[in-house]
C-alpha positions as CSV (number, residue, x, y, z in Angstrom):
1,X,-35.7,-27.5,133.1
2,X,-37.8,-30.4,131.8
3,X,-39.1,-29.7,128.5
4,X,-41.0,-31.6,125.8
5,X,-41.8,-31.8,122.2
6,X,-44.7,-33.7,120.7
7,X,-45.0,-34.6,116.8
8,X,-48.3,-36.2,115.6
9,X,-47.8,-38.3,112.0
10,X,-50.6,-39.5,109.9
11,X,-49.9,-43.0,108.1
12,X,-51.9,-44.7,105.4
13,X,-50.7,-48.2,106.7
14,X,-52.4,-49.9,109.4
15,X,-51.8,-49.5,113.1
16,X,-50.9,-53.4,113.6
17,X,-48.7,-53.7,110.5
18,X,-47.1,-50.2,111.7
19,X,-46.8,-51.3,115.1
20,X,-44.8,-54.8,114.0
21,X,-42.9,-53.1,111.9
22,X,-41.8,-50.7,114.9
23,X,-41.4,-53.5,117.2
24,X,-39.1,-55.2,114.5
25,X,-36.8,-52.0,114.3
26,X,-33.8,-54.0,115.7
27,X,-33.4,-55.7,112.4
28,X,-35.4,-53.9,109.9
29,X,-34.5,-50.3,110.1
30,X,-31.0,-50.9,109.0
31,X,-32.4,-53.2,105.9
32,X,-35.0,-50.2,105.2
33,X,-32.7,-47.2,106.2
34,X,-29.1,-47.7,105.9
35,X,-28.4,-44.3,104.8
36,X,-29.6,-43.7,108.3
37,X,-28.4,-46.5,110.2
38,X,-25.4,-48.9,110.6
39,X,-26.4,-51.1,112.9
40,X,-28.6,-51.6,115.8
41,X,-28.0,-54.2,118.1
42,X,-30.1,-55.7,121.0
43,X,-27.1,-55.5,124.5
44,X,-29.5,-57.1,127.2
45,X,-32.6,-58.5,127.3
46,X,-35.0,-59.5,124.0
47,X,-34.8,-56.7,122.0
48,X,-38.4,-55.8,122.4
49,X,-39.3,-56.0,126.3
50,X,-38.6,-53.4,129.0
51,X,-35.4,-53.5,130.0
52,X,-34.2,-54.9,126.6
53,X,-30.8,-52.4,125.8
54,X,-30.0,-51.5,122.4
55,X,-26.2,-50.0,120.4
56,X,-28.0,-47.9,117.6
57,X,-25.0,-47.2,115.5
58,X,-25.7,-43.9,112.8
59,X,-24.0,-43.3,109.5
60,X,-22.1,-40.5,109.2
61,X,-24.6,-38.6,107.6
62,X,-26.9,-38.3,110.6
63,X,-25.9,-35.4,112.5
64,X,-24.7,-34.8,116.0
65,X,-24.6,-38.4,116.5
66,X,-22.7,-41.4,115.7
67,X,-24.1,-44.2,118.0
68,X,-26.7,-44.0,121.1
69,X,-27.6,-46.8,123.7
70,X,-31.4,-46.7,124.1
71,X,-32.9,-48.8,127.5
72,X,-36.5,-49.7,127.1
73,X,-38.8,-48.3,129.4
74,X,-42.0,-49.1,128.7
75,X,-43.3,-51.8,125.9
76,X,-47.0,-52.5,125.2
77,X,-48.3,-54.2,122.6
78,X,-52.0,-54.1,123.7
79,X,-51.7,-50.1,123.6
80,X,-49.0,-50.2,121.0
81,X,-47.1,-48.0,123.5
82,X,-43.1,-48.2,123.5
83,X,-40.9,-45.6,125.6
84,X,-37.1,-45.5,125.8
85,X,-34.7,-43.6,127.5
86,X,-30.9,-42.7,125.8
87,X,-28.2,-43.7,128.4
88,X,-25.5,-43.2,126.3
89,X,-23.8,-41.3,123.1
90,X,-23.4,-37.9,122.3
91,X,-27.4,-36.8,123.3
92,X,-26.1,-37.6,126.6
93,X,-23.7,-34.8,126.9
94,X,-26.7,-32.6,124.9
95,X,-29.5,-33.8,127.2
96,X,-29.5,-35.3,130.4
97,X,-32.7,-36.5,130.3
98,X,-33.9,-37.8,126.8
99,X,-37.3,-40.1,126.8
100,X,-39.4,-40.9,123.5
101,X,-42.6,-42.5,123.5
102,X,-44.4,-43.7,120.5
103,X,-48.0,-44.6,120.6
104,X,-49.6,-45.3,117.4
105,X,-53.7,-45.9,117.1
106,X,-56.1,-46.5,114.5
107,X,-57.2,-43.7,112.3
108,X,-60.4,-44.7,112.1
109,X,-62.7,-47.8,112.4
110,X,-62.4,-48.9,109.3
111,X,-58.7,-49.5,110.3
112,X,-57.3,-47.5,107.2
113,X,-54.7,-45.6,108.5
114,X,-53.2,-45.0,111.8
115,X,-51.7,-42.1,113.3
116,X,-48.5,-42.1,115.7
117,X,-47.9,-39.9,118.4
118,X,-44.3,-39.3,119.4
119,X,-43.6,-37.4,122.6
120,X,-40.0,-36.4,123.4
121,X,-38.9,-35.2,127.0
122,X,-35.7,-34.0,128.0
123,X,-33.8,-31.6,129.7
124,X,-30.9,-30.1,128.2
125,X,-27.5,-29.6,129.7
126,X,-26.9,-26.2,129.5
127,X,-28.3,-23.4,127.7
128,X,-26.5,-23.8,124.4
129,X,-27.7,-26.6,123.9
130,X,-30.1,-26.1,120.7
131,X,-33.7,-27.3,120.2
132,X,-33.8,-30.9,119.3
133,X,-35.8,-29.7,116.4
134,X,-33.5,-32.0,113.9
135,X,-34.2,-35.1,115.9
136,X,-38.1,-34.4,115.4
137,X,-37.3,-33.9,111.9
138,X,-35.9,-36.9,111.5
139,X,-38.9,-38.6,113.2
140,X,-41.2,-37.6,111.1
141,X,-39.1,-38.6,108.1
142,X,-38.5,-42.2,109.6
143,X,-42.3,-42.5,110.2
144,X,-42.9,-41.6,106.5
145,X,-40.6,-43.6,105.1
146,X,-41.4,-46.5,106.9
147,X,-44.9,-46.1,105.7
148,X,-43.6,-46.3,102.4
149,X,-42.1,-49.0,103.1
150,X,-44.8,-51.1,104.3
151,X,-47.3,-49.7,101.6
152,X,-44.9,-51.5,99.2
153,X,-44.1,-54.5,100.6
């Protein structure tokens, strides 16, 4: 059964500089977040384009994971709209369907501020498998942090 979690994040940093930082992920999230990350490489395509493939490798402190292949789905830089699809790692044997999209928009028209809206579907292989409520957490963390980030540098 097809379910879906949505998470709404307010950031003081502006959509654009949000959104590039986003669409630089392949190389700056492990810079930025290696207690998090290990590596993430770009398999096929550009990195940034639909049907660009990416190995996200985890540290071994992120749990239930250790590495997950991510196929872009969608990528648009007008809306600042990106959707990918997990096609391999351990979510795979959780979920077996797994799609985030990310939007993020301007807070206001003064451009101070954005907000981010990440939508997760996917449809769980069995029963036991529990609420994906960590991987939200985690989201919201990353968005956070990466505000941080770009409010210091």
């Amino acid at each position: 059964m097809a379910s879906k979690v949505e998470l709404v994040v307010e950031v003081k940093s502006p959509a654009e500089k949000l959104w590039t930082a986003m669409r630089e992920s392949t190389e700056l999230f492990p810079k930025i977040f290696p207690e998090q990350y290990k590596s993430i490489e770009t398999m096929e395509g550009d990195g940034k384009s639909a049907g660009t493939v990416r190995l996200i490798k985890y540290t071994e402190g992120v749990p239930m994971v250790t590495f997950a292949k991510e196929k872009v789905e969608v990528a648009d830089d007008e809306k600042k709209v990106v959707s990918y699809s997990v096609v391999d790692g351990e979510l795979v044997s959780f979920y077996k369907n797994f799609r985030v999209t990310v939007q993020v928009t301007d807070k206001g028209a003064d451009g101070a501020g954005a907000v981010v809206n990440w939508t997760m579907d996917f449809d769980k292989a069995s029963d036991e498998v529990p609420e994906p409520d960590v991987i939200k957490e985690t989201a919201a963390k990353t968005f956070h942090d990466l505000d941080d980030y770009l409010l210091k540098n």
